[in-house]
MMTF fields as JSON, N, C-alpha, C and O atoms, coordinates in Angstrom:
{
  "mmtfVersion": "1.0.0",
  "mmtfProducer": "UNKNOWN",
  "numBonds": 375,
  "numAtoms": 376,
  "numGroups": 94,
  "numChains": 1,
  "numModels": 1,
  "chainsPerModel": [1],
  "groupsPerChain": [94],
  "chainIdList": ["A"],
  "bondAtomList": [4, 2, 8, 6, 12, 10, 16, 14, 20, 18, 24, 22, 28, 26, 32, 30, 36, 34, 40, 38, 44, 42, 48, 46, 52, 50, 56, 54, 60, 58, 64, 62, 68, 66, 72, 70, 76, 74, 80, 78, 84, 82, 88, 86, 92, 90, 96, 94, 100, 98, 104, 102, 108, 106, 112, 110, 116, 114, 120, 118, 124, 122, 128, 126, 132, 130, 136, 134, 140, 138, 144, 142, 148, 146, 152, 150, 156, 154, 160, 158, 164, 162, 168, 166, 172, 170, 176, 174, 180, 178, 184, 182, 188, 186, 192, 190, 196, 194, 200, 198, 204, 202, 208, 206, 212, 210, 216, 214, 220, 218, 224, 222, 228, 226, 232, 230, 236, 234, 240, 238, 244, 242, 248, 246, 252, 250, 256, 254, 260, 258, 264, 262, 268, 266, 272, 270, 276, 274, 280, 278, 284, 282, 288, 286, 292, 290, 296, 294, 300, 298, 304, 302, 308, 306, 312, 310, 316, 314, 320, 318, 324, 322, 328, 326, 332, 330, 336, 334, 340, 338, 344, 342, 348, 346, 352, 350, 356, 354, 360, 358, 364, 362, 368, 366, 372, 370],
  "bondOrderList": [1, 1, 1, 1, 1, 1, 1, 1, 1, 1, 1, 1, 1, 1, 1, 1, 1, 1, 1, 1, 1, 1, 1, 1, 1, 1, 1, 1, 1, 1, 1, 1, 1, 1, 1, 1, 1, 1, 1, 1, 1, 1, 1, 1, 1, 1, 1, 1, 1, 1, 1, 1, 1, 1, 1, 1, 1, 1, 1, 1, 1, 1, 1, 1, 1, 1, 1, 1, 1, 1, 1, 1, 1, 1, 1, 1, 1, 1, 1, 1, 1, 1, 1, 1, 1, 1, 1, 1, 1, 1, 1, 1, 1],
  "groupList": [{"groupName": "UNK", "atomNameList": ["N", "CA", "C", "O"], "elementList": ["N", "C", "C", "O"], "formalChargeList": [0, 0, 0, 0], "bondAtomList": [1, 0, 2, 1, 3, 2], "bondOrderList": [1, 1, 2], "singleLetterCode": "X", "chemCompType": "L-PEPTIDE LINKING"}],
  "groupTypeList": [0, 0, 0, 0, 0, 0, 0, 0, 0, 0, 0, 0, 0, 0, 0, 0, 0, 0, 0, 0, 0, 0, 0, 0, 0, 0, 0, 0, 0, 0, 0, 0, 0, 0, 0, 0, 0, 0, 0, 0, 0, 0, 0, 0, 0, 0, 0, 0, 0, 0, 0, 0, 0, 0, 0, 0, 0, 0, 0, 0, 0, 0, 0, 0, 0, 0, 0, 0, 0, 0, 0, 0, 0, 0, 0, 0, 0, 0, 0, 0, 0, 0, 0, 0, 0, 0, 0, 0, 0, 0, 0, 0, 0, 0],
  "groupIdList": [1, 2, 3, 4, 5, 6, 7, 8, 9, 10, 11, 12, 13, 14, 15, 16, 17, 18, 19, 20, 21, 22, 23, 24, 25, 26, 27, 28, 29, 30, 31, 32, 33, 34, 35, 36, 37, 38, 39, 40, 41, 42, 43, 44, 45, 46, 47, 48, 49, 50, 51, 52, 53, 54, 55, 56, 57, 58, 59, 60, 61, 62, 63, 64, 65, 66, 67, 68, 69, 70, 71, 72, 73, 74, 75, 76, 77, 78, 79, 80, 81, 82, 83, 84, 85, 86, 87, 88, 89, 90, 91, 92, 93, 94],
  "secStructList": [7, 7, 7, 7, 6, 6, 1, 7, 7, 7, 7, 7, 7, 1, 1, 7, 7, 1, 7, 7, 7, 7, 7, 7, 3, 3, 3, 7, 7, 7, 3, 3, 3, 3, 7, 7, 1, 1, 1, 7, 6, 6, 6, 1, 1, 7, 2, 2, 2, 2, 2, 2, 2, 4, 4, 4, 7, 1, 1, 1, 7, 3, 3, 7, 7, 7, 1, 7, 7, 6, 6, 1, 7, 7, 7, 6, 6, 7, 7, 6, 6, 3, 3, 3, 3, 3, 3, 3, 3, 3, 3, 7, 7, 7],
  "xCoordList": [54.543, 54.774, 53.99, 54.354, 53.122, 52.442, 53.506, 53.794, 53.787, 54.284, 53.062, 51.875, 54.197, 53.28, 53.743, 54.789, 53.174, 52.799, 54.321, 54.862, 54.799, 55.767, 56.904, 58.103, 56.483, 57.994, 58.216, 57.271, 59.466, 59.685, 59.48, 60.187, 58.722, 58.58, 59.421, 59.978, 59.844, 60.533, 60.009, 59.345, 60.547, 59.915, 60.68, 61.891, 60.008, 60.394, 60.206, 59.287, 61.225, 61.232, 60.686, 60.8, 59.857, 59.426, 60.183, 61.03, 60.067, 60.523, 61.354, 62.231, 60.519, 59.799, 61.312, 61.545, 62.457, 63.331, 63.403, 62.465, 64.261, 64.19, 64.401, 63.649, 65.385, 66.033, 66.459, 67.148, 66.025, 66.022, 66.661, 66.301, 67.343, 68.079, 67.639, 67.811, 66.985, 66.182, 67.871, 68.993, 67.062, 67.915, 68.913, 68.129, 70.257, 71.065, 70.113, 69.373, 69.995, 68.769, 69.524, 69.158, 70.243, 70.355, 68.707, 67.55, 69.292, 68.085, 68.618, 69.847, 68.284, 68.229, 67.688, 66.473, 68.422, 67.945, 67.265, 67.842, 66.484, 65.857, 65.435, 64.838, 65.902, 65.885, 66.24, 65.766, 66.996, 67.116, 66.818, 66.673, 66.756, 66.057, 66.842, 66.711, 67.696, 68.079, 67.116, 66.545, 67.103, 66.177, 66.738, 67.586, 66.018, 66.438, 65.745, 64.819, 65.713, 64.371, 63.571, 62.438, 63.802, 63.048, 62.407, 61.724, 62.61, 61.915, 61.639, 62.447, 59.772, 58.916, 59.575, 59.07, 60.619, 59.926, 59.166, 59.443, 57.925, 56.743, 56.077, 55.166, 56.894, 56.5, 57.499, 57.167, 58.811, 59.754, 59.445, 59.528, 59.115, 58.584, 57.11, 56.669, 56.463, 54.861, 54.636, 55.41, 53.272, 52.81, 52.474, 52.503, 51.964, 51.702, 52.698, 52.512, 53.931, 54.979, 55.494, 55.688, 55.597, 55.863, 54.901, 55.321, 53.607, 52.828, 52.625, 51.654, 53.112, 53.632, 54.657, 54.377, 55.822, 57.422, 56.695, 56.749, 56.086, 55.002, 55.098, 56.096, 54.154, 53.195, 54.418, 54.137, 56.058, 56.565, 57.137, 57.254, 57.531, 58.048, 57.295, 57.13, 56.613, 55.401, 55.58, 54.782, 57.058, 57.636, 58.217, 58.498, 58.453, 59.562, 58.757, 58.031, 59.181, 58.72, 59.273, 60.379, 58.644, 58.618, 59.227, 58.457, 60.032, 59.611, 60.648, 61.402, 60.029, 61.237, 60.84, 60.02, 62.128, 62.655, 62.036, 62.531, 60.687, 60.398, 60.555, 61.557, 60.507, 60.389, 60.773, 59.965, 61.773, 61.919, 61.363, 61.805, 60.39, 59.854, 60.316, 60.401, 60.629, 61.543, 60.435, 59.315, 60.838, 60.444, 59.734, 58.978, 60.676, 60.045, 61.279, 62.422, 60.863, 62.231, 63.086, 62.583, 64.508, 65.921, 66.372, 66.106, 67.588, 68.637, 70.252, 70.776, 70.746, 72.326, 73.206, 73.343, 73.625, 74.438, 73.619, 73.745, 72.869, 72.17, 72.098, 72.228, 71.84, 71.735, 71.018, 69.963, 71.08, 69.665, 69.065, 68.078, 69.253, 68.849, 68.509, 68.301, 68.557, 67.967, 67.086, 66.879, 66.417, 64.919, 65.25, 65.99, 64.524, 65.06, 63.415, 62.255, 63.92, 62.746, 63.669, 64.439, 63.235, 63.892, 63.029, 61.85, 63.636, 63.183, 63.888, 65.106, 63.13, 63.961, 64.806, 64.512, 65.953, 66.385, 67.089, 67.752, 66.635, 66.867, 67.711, 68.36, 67.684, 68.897, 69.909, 70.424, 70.779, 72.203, 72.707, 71.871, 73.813, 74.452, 75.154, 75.559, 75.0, 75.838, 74.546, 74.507],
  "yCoordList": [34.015, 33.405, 34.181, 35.333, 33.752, 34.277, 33.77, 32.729, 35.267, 34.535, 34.458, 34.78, 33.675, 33.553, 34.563, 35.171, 34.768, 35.905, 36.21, 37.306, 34.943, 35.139, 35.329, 35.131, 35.641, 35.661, 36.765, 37.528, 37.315, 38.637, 38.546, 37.757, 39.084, 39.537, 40.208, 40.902, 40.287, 40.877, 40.728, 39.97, 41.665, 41.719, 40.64, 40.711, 39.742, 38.619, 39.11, 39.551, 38.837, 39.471, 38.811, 37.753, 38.641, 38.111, 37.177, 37.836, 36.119, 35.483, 33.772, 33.084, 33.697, 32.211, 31.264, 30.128, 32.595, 31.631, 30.643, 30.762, 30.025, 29.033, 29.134, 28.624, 29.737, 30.587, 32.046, 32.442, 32.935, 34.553, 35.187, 34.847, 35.854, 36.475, 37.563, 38.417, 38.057, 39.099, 39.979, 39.612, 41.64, 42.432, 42.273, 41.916, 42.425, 42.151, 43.006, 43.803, 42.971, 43.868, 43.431, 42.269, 43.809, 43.926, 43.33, 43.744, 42.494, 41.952, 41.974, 42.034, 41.956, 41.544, 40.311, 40.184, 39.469, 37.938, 38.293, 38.798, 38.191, 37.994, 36.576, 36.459, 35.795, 34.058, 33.175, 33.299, 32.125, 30.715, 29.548, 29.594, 28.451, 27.606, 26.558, 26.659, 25.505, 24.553, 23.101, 22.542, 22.794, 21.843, 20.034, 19.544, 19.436, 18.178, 17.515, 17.857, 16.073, 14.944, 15.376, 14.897, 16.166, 16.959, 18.429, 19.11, 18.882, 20.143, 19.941, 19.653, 20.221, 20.132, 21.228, 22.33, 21.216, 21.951, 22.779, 23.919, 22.169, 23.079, 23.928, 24.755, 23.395, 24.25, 24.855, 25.35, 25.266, 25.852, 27.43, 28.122, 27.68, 29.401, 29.777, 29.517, 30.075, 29.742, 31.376, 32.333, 31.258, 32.551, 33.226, 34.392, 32.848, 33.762, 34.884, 36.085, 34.008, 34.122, 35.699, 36.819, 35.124, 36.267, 37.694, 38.779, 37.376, 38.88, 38.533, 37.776, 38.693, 39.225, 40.395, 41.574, 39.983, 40.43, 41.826, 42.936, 41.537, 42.127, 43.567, 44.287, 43.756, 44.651, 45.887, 46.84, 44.87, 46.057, 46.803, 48.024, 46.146, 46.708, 47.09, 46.416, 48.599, 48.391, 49.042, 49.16, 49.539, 50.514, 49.44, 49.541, 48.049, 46.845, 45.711, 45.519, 44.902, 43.317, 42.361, 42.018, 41.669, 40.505, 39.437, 39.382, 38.912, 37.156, 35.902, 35.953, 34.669, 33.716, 33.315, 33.493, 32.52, 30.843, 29.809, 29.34, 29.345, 27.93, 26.942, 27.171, 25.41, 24.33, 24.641, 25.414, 24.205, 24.877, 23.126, 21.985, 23.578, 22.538, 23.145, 24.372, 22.379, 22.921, 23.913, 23.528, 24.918, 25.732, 27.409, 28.304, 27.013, 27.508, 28.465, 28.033, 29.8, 30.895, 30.215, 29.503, 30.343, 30.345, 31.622, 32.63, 30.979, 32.232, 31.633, 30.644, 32.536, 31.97, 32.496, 33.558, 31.242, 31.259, 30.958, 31.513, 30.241, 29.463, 28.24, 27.454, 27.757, 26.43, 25.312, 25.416, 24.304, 23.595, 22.988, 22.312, 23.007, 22.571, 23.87, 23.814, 24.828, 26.466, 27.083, 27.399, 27.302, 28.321, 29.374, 29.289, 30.636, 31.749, 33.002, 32.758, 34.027, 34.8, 36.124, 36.417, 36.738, 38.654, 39.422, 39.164, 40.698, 41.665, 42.612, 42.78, 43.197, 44.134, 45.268, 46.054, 45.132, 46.692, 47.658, 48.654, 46.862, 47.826, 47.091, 46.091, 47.655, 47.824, 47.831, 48.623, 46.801, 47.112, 48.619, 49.19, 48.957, 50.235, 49.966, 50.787, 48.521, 47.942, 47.81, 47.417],
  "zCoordList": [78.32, 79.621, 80.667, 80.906, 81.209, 82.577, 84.159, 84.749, 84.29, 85.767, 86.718, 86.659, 87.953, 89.189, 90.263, 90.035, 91.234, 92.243, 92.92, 93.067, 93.26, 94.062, 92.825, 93.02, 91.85, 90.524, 90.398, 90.598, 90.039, 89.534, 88.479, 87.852, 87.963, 86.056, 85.692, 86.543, 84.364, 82.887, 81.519, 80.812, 81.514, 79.242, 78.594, 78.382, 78.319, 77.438, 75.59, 74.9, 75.431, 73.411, 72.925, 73.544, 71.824, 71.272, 70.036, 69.434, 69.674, 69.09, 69.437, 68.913, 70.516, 71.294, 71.327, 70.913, 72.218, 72.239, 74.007, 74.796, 74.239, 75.301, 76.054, 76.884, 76.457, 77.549, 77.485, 76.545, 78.562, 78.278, 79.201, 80.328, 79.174, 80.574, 80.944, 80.074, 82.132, 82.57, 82.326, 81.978, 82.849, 82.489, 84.082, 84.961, 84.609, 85.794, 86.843, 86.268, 88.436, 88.837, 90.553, 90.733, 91.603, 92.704, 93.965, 94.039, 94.538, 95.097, 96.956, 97.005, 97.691, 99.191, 99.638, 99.783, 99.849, 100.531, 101.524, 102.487, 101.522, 103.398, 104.313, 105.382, 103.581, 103.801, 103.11, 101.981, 103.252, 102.437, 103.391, 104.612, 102.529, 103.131, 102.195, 100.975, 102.776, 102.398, 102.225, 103.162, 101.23, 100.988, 100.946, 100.201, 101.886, 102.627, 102.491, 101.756, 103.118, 103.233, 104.254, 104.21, 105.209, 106.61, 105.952, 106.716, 104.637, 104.444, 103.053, 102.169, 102.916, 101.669, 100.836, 101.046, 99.901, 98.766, 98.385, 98.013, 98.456, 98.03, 99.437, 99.432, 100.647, 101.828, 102.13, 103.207, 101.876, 102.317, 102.559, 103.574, 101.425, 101.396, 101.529, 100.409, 102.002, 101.623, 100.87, 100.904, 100.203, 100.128, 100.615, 100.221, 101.758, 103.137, 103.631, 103.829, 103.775, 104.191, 103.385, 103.857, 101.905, 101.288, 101.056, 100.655, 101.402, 101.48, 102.38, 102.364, 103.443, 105.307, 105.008, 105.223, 104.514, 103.764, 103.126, 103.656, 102.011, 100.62, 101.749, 101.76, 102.454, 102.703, 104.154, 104.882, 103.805, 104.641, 103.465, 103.565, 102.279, 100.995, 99.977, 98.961, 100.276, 99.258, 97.975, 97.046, 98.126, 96.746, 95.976, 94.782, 96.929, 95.639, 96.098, 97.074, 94.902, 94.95, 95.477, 95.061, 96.544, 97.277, 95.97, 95.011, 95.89, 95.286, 96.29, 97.262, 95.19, 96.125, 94.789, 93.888, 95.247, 94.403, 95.141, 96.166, 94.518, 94.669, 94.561, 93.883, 94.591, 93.956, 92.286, 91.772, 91.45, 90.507, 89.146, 89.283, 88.078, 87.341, 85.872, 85.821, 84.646, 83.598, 82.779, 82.443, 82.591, 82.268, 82.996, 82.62, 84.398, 85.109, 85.798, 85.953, 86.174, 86.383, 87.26, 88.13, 87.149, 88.015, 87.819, 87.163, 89.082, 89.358, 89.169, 89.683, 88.326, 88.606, 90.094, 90.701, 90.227, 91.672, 92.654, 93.745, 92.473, 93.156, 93.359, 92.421, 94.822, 94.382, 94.165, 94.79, 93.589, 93.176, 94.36, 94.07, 95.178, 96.636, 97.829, 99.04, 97.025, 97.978, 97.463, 96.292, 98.618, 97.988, 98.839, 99.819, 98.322, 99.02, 99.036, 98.703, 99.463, 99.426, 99.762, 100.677, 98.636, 98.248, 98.373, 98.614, 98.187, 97.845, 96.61, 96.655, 95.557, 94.674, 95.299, 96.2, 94.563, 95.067, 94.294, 94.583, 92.795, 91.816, 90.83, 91.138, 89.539, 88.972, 89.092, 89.882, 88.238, 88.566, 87.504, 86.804, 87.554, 87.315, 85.34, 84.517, 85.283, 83.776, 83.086, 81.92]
}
């Protein structure tokens, strides 16, 4: 699996299963964006947007939740109508 820019990466195991659960990892919202007939999807978060964010956090990773297409990263407790934009902040402690 190649991610994309705005994704957080993880070690995917080998053995080409379907769904993988990154390891649990503490994050900081720094925006959501409810998604409507008045807001694109694919414009809610831009990339811009996120290396603006990028370049004040230069020890952790920027990502968001985009437009989500099957096969493509989620988050649990989320909702299918929110896009968001984080920052890492580590590991959880379990």
């Amino acid at each position: 699996m190649t991610f994309q820019a705005h994704e957080i990466p993880f070690v995917i195991p080998k053995g080409g299963t379907v769904i993988i659960d990154s390891e649990p990892f503490y994050a900081v919202i720094l925006k959501t964006v409810k998604l409507n007939s008045d807001v694109n999807c694919e414009n809610a978060i831009s990339e811009e947007e996120r290396l603006e964010i990028q370049e004040l956090f230069i020890n952790n990773k920027v990502f968001a939740l985009k437009c989500s297409d099957a096969g493509d990263l989620y988050y649990t407790n989320v909702s299918n109508d929110v896009n968001f934009i984080a920052v890492f902040a580590g590991k959880t402690l379990t």
